[in-house]
N, C-alpha and C positions, 0 to 999 in steps of 0.2 A: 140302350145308352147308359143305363142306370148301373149294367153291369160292368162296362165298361168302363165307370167312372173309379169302380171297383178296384176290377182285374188288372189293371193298367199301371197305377200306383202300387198293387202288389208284387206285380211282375218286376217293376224296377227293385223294388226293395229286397225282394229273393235277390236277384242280378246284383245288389251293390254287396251283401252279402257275401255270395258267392266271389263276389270278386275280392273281398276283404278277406275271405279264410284260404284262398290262395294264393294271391299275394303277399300277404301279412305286411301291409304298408305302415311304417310311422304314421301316425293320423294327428299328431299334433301340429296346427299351424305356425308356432314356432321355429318349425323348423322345414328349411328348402322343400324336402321331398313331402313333409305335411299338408304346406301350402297348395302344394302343386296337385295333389290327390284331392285336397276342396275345391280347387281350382279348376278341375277338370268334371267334378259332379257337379258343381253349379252351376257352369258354362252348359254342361249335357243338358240337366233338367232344364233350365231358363230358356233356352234352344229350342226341347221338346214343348214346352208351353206355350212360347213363343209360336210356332206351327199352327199347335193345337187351336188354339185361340184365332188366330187370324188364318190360315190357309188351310186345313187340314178339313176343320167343320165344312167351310165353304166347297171345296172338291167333292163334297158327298152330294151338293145339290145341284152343282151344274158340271159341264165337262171342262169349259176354259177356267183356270186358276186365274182370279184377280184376290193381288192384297191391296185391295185399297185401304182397308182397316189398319195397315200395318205397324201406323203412329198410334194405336192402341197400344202396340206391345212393347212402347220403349223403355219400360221399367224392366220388363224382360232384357230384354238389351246392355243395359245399364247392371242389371245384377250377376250376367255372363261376363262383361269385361271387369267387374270390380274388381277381381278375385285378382289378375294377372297384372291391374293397374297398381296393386298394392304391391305384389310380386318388385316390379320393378322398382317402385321406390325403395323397396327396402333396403332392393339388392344394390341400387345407385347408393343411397344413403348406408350403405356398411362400405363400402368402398375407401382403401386407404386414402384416400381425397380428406375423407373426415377424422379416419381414426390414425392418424401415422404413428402414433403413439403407442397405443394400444398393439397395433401391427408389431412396431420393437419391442415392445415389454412384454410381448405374452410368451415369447421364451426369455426366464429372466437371465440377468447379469451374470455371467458365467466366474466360477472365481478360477482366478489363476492360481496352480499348484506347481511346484518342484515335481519334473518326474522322475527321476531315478530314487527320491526319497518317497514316492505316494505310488506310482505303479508297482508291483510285487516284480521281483525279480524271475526271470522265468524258471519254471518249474518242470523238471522235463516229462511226468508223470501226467500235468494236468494242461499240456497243449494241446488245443481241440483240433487233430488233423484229419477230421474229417468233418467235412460242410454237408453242407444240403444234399448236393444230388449223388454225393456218395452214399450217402443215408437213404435214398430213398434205392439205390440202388440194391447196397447192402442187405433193405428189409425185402425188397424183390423176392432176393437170394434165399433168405430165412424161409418168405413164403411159400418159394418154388419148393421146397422140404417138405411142403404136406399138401400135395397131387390136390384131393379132396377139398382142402379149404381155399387154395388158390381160385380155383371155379366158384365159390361162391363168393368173395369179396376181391374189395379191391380197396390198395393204401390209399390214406389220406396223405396230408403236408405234412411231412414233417416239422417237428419243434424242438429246438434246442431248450433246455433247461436243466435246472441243477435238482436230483433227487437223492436224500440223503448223504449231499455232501459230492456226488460223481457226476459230473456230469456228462449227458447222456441227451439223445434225438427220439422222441414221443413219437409214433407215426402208428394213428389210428387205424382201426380194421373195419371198412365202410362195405356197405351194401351196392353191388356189382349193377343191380338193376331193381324195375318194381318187381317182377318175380323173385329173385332172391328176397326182398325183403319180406314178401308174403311168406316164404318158404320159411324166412328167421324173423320171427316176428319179434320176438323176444331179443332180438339186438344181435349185430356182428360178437362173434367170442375175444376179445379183448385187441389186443394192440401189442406192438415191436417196441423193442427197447435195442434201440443202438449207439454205444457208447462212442465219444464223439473224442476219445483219447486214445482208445485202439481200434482199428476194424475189425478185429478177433472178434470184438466181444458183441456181439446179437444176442437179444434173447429175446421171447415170444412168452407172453404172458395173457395167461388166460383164464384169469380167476376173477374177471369181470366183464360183464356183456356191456355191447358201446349198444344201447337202445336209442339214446336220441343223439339223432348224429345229421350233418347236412345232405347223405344220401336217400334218406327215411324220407316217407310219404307221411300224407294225413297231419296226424298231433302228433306225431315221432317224431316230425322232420324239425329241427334243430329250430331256426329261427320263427317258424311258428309257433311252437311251444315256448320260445321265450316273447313273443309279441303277446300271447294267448294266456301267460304267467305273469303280467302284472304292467309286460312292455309297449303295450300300444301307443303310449304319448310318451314314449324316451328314445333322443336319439341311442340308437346302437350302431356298434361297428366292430373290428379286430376280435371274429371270433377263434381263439386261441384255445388247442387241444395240450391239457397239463395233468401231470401227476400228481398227486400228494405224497408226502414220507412216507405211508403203509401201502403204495401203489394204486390206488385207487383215483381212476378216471376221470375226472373235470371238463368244462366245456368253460373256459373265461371271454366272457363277452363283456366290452370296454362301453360304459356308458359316458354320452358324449354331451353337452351345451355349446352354443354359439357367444362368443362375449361382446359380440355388435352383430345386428341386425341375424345375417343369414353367412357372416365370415367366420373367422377364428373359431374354429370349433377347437374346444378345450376337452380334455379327457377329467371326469369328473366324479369317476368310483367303476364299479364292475357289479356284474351278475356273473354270480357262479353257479352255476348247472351240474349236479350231480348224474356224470352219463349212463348210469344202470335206472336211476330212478326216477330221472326230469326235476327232483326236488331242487327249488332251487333259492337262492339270498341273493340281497342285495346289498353292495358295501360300498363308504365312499373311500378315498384313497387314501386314509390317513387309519381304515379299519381292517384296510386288506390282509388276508393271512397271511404268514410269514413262507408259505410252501409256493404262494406266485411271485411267478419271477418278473410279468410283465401284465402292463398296464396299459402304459401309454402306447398306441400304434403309431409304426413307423414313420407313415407320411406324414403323420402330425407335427410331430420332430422335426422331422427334416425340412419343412415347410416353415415351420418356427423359428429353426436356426439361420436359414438364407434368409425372411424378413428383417431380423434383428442386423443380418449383416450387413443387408441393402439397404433401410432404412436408419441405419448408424447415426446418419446428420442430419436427418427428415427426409421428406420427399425429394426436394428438390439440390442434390448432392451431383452434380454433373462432373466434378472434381474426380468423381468414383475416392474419394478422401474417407481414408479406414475401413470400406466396404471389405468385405470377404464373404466369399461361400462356400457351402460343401464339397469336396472332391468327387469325384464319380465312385460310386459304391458307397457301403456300407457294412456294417456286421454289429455281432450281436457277440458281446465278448462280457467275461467277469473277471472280477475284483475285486478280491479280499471278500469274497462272497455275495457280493451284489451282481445286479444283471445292468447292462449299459447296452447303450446303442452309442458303437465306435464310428467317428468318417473323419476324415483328415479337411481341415482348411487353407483356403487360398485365396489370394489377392482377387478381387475382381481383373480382368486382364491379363491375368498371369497365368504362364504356359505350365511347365511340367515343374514348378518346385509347389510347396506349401509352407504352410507362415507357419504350421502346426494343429492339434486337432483336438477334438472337443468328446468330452464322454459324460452324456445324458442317461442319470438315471430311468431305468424304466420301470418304477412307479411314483415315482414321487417330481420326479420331472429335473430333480438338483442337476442341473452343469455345472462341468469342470474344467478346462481349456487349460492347455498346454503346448506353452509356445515353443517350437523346436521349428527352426526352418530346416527344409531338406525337399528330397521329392515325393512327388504324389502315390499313393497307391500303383496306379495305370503304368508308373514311370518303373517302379520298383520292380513292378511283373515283368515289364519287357526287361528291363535289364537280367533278374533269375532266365528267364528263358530265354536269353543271349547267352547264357553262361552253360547252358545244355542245349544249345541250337541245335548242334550234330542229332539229338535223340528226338527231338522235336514233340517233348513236354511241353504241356499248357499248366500254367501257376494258377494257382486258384488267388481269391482274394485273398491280400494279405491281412493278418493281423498285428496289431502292435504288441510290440514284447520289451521285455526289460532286460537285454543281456551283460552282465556287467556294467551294470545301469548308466550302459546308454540303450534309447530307445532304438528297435530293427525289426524290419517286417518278418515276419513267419509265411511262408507260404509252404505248400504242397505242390509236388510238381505230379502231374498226371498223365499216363498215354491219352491213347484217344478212347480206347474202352473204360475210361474215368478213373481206373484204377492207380494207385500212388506207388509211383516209382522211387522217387527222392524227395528229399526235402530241401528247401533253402530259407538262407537268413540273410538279409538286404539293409544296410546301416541304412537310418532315414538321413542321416546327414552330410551321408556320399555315396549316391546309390550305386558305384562303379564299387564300392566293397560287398561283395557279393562271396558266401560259403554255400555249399550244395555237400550233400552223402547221403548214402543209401539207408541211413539211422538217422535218428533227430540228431543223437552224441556226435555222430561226424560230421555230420551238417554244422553243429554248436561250433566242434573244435575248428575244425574248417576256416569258418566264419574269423573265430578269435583270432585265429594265425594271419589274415589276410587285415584286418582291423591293426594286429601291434605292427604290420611290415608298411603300413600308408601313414605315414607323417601328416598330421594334423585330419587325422580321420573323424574328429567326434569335436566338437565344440564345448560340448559339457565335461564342468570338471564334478569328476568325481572321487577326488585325493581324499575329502572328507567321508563320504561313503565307502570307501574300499579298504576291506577291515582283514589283517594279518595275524594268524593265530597260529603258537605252536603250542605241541600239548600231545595227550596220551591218553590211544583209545581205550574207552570203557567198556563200550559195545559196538559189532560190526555185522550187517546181514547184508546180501543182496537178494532183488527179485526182478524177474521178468518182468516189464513195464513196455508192450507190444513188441517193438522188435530190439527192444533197447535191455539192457544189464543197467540196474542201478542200483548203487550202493548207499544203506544210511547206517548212520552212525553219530556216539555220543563218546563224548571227551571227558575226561575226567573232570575238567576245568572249566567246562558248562557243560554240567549234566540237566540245566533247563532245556537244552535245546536239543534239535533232533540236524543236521546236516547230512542234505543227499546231494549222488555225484553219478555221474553216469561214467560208466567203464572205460569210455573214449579219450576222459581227460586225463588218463595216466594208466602206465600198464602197470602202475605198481599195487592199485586197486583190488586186483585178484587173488597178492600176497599177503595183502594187510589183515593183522591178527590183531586179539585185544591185546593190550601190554606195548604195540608198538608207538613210537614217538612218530608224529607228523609234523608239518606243518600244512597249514590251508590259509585260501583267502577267499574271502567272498564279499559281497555288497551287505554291509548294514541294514538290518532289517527287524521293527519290533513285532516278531510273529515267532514262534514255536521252531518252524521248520523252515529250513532256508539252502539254499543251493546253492555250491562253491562254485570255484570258479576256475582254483589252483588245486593242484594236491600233490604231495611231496612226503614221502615216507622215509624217514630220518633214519629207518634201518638197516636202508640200501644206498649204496654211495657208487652204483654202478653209472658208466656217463653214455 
């Protein structure tokens, strides 16, 4: 018996062990899944003593089980349900019931901007036409190139993010199974880079081993190693594969607090994980490197922005009075070199238009709302894929762009083997103005042409933005920009600035020398590099 009093207790303690270094559970009560992991070892143990104490001893002495003792064990009893009776309250007492406030405010006050003067004008160099599962397609393709490595891993998710300045889709090189990882112990050989502005451009980099990654086993395997590095009592979530400026692999994992009870979980710094070395730091959000692009996780966002919209006038708002929510989708877009999480809004009850849309920093959380009514995303895409019905392309999400600054969705039109056929541009503020071409430039011109022939196509005036220059070139190149010619070029007359045009909007492009007279127009823009709109070479007078 003596051993047993032993063995018994140790048994469990090995078992809770073991069940702690393969699971790697949050263990702070703090938080939901905390509670619930003490919640469930206390309920075990107080249960198993509970037995022990009254039925278990007795079964050894005779054959029929009686608990008559059983009112010995109600402290047992008592310390198995405490655990779940606090659970609840918590969870009742963090309930927008009490905090409606906090619910609104924990995404703050969005400021309202002018868009045609704060959204960048589009650039035809830097639109991201290809999404996710182009990219993961893409890196497929890359890997299917080396017979040998394909057999031993297998991609990760792709990540959008911006690396010295290009941006470009991270898509880690994970371990296929537990034998391959045995066989690489030493880590998958690095990871795809596919550029998220041309499909041309893949490349396969492998001048660093992904060692700790979430296919790895033991103290490799990714969120072990960071529960077992310092994280046991922190919420974590959005584990995010990122680059640095000299290439070099990262694992950004978003650390998280509740700001009532077991609700509003707030994003509240990150651990960054060095993926060759497991070394890893801890930083809050105001210390983040300037190489991550993202912090905040999606659903956090997006759950933040529809509180604040729903609870606009409190709880109890039956009026549905200034409510709005998200549109269906989302994306992950930049600006002036930041990283945002883009979605469009809309009236509670309202069908296919939007009031306008909102673009949340991802690290620092700043929104910015921009009120343009028109139609929704979902609305935009049927209408592009109305406009190539006969070919029967699917439009990818759209993006928000700035064309002659008015706001218009960007999409991609795709076959069914995901591959991109054309492109279109969808005014948001008459989604029946729709441009498509087999180049982004014909898609652009396309678009323009079908925009000046519909009367009252845009509600925003941009008379003060739209800037008319003549003058005489200094310098003239073009380059191949995926399937596009695009031409830049500096004026004598602002040699501060760099103006690019794609070959579409003028055939006079291909003739233009230095020394020749233009004119141009374009949107007003305090940045370097800017992209016209118009272009007209004064040396030609042919009609």
């Amino acid at each position: 018996m003596k051993k047993s009093k032993i063995l018994i207790p140790l048994f469990l303690i090995l078992l809770l062990g073991a069940f702690i270094f393969a699971d790697a559970p949050n263990l702070n009560p703090l938080y939901r899944e905390g509670l619930s992991f003490w919640g469930f070892l206390i309920t075990a143990v107080s249960l198993f003593l509970w037995f022990w104490k009254s039925g278990v001893r007795k079964f050894t002495r005779q054959t029929n089980i009686e608990f008559s003792d059983l009112k010995k064990g109600r402290v047992f009893f008592i310390a198995a349900a405490a655990p779940w009776v606090i659970f609840i309250l918590v969870s009742l007492f963090s309930s927008v019931l009490f905090h409606v406030d906090q619910y609104k405010n924990q995404m703050p006050e969005p400021e309202n901007r002018v868009f045609s003067s704060d959204v960048q004008a589009i650039d035809i160099s830097q639109l991201p036409v290809v999404d996710k599962s182009l990219a993961s397609l893409l890196a497929d393709k890359k890997l299917g190139e080396k017979p040998s490595l394909g057999s031993q891993v297998a991609l990760g998710e792709p990540t959008i993010q911006k690396v010295n300045n290009k941006l470009v889709w991270a898509v880690p090189l994970l371990h296929s199974g537990f034998f391959k990882w045995i066989s690489n112990s030493g880590g998958t050989p690095g990871y795809i880079l596919v550029s998220a502005t041309n499909p041309k451009d893949v490349d396969y980099v492998d001048s660093y081993a992904i060692k700790y990654q979430p296919n790895a086993y033991l103290l490799d395997n990714l969120q072990r190693h960071v529960r077992f590095s310092g994280g046991l009592f922190t919420g974590l979530t959005d584990y995010s594969f990122e680059i640095n400026d000299e290439g070099k692999p990262y694992w950004v994992v978003t650390t998280y607090k509740y700001l009532a009870g077991y609700s509003l979980p707030e994003a509240d710094g990150a651990i960054i994980i060095d993926a060759a070395t497991g070394k890893s730091e801890k930083y809050g959000i105001g210390d983040i490197p300037g190489w991550v692009d993202r912090v905040q996780p999606v659903d956090f966002v997006m759950t933040q922005i529809n509180n604040r919209g729903n609870y606009i006038h409190g709880l109890f708002n039956f009026s549905n009075k200034d409510k709005f929510e998200t549109s269906e989708g989302n994306a992950i877009v930049y600006n002036n070199g930041r990283c945002y999480l883009y979605t469009g809004l809309t009236s509670v009850g309202a069908d296919e238009s939007t009031t306008g849309f909102i673009m949340v920093d991802m690290v620092t959380k700043t929104p910015y709302r921009y009120q343009i009514s028109g139609a929704t995303e979902y609305a935009a895409q049927q209408s592009a894929e109305g406009k190539v019905q006969n070919m029967h392309y699917r439009a990818s999400f759209p993006l928000i762009t700035n064309v002659d600054g008015r706001p218009a969705y960007f999409m991609t039109l795709k076959d069914d083997g995901g591959l991109i056929k054309q492109y279109a541009f969808v005014s948001v503020t008459d989604y029946t103005s729709v441009g498509t071409g087999e180049t982004i430039g014909s898609a652009i011109s396309n678009y323009q042409s079908v925009v000046k022939n519909v009367s009252g196509s845009s509600s925003i005036d941009t008379g003060d933005q739209e800037q008319n220059l003549q003058g005489t070139i200094d310098r003239i190149s073009s380059q191949i920009v995926g399937e596009n010619t695009v031409y830049s070029m500096i004026l004598k007359e602002q040699p501060d600035k760099i103006f690019t045009a794609v070959a579409d909007i003028s055939q006079e492009l291909p003739l233009t020398r230095e020394g020749d007279g233009v004119k141009i127009t374009y949107i007003k823009a305090d940045r370097g590099v800017i992209s016209l709109s118009t272009f007209d070479n004064l040396e030609y007078t042919q009609k």
